[in-house]
C-alpha positions as CSV (number, residue, x, y, z in Angstrom):
1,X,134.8,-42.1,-20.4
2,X,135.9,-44.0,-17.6
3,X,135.1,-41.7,-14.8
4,X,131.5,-41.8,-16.4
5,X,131.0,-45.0,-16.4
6,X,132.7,-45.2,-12.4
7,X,130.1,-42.5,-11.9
8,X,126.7,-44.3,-13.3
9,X,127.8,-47.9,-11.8
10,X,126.6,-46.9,-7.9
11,X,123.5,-45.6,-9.4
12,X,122.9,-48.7,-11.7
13,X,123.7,-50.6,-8.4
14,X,121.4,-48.3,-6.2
15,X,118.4,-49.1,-8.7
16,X,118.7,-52.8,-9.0
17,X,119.1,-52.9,-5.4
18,X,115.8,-50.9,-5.1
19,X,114.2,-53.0,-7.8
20,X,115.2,-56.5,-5.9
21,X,114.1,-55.2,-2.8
22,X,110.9,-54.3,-4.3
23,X,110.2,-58.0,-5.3
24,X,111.2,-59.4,-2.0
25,X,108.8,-57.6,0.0
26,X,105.6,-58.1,-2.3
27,X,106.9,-61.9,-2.7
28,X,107.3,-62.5,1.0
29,X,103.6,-60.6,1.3
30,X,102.7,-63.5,-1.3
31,X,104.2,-66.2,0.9
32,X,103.1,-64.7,4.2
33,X,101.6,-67.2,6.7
34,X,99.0,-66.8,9.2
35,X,99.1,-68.8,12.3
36,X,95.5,-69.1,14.5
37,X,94.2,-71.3,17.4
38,X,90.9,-71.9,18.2
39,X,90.1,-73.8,21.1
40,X,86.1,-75.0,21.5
41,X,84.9,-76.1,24.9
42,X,82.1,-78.0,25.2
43,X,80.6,-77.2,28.5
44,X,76.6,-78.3,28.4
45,X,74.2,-80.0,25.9
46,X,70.8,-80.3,27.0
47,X,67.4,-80.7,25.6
48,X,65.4,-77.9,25.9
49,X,61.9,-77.0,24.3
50,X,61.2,-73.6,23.1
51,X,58.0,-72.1,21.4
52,X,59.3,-68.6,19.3
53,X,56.2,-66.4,18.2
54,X,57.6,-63.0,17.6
55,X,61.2,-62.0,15.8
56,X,62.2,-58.7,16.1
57,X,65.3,-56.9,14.7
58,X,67.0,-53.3,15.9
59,X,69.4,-51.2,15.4
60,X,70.2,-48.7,17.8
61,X,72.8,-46.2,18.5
62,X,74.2,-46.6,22.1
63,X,76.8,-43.6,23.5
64,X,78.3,-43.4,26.8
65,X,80.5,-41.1,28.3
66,X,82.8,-41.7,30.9
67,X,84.5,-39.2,33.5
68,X,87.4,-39.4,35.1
69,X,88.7,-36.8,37.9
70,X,92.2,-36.7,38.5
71,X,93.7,-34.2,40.7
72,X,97.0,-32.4,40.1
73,X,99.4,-30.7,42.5
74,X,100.8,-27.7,40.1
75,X,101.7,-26.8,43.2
76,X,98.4,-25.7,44.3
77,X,96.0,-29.0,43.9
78,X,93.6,-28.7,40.6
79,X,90.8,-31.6,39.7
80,X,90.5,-31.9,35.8
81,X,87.8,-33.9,34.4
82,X,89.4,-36.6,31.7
83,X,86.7,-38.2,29.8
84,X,86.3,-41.3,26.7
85,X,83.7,-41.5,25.2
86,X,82.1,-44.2,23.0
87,X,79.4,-44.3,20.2
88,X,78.0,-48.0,19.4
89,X,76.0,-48.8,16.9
90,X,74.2,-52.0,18.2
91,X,72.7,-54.8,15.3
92,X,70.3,-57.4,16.8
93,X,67.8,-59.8,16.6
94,X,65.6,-60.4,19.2
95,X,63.5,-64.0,19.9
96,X,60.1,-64.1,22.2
97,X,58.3,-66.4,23.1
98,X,57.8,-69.3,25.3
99,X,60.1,-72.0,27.4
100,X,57.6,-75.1,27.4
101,X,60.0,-77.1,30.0
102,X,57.5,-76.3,33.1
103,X,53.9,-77.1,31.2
104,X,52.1,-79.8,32.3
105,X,50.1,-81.7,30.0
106,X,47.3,-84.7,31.1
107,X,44.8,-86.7,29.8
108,X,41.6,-88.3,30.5
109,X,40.6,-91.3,27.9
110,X,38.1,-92.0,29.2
111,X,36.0,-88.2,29.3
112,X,38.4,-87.5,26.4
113,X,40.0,-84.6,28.1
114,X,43.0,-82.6,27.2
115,X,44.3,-80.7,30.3
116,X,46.9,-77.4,30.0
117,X,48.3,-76.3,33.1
118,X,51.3,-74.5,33.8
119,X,51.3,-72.4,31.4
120,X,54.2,-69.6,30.9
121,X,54.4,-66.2,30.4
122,X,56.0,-65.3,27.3
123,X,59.6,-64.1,27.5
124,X,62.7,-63.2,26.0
125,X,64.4,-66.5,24.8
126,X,67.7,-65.0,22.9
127,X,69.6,-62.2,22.1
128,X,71.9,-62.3,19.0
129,X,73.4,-59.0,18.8
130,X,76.7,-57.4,16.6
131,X,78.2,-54.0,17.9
132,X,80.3,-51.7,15.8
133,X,82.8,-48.9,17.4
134,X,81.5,-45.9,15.4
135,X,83.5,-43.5,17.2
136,X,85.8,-43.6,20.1
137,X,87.5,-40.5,22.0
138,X,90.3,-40.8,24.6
139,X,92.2,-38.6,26.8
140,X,95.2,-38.3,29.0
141,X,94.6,-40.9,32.3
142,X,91.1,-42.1,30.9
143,X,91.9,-44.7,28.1
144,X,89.9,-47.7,26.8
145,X,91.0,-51.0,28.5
146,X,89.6,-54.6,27.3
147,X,88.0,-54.5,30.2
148,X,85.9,-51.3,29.2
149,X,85.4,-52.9,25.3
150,X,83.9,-55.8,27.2
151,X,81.5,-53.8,29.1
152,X,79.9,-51.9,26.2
153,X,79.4,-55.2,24.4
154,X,77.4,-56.4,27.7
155,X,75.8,-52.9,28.1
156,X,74.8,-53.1,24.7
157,X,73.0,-56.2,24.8
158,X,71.1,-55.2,27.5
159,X,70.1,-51.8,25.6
160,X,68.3,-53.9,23.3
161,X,66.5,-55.9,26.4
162,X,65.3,-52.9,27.6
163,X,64.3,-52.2,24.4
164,X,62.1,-54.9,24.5
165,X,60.6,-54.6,27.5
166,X,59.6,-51.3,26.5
167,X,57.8,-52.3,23.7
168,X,54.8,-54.5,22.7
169,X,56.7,-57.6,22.1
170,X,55.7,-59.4,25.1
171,X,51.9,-58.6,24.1
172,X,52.4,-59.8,20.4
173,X,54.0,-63.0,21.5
174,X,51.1,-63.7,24.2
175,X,48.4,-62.8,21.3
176,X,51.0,-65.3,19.0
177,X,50.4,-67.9,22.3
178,X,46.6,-67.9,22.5
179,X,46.7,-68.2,18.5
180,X,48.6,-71.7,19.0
181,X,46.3,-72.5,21.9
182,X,43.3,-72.5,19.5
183,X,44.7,-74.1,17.0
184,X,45.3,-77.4,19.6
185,X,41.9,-76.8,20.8
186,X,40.2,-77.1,17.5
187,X,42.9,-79.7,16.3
188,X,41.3,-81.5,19.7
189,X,37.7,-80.6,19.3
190,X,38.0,-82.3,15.6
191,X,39.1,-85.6,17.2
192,X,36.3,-85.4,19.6
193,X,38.6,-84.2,22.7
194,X,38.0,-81.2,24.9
195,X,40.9,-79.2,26.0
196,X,40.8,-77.8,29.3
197,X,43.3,-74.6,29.6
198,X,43.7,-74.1,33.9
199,X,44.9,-70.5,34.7
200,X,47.5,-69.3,36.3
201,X,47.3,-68.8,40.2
202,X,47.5,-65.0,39.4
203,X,45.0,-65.3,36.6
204,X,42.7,-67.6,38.9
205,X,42.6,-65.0,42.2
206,X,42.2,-62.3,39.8
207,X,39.4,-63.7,38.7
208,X,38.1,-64.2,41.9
209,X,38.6,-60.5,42.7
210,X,36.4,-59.9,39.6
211,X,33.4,-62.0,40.5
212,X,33.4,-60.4,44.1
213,X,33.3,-56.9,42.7
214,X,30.9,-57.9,39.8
């Protein structure tokens, strides 16, 4: 009787121990804290004056591929190709429009004369983009750094810039501009004002070339 109950004792012991372990892990999970820093530098505030006319949002799949030739003396030297290679799926939205800093605006009270000059050319005014890592592949002696992670965030913004510019943004955005321009006009007009809209210096010789040729 005794030598049973000597014999069950370590295993009583090994299963409370198990048990108590068991509720000190899940209770220091529990009471686990988390330590962060943020730091926020405030580097420039100024005013700035922006006209958006067209929002557009993507999403694109970006990959890349990167080689890397390392050669090997096995004795005889060898080149093998190591390559990583990365596929992005790239979340954006896109503003266009117009920076209004450079236009000049006058007046004449006494013609009652509203003069535009200086007028931009529509543009890209932000890029608010999110990238995902759908896939990464690695080999020996060619291995993502931070450096590389940084790079396919940059590279992937400017996938969806050159999406832009391959697209009919720009044209929407200039049709949005002349929209506004005839709302001021007639806004103008109804207050017994005349707005005056002076082209461009490219606009105003191509003009020119089109009266000669007419």
């Amino acid at each position: 009787m005794i030598k049973r109950v000597l014999t069950f004792v370590p295993i009583l012991l090994a299963l409370l121990f198990g048990i108590l372990a068991t509720h000190w892990f899940y209770q220091s999970k529990q009471q686990e804290i988390r330590q962060s820093q943020s730091t926020i530098l405030l580097d420039k505030v100024r005013d700035v004056m922006k006209l958006v006319t067209v929002e557009a949002n993507f999403n694109e799949l970006y990959n890349e591929t990167n080689t890397r030739p390392i050669t090997l003396y096995l004795p005889l030297p060898s080149t093998f190709n190591f390559e990583k290679k990365a596929i992005l799926e790239v979340k954006g939205k896109v503003l266009v429009g117009y920076d209004l800093e450079a236009i000049r605006i006058t007046t004449d009270s006494t013609d009652r004369v509203l003069t535009l000059s200086n007028l931009p050319e529509p543009q890209i005014l932000s890029i608010d983009h999110q990238v995902a890592y759908r896939n990464l592949e690695e080999s020996w002696f060619n291995s993502f750094s931070a450096e590389d992670y940084t790079a396919l965030n940059l590279k992937a913004k400017e996938v969806l810039r050159e999406k832009v510019m391959s697209s009919n943004l720009l044209d929407r955005a200039r049709e949005q501009g002349n929209r506004m321009i005839d709302v001021i006009r007639f806004m103008a007009e109804s207050a017994g004002w005349e707005v005056v809209v002076e082209p461009q210096i490219g606009e105003e010789i191509q003009g020119k070339i089109d009266t000669i040729f007419e």
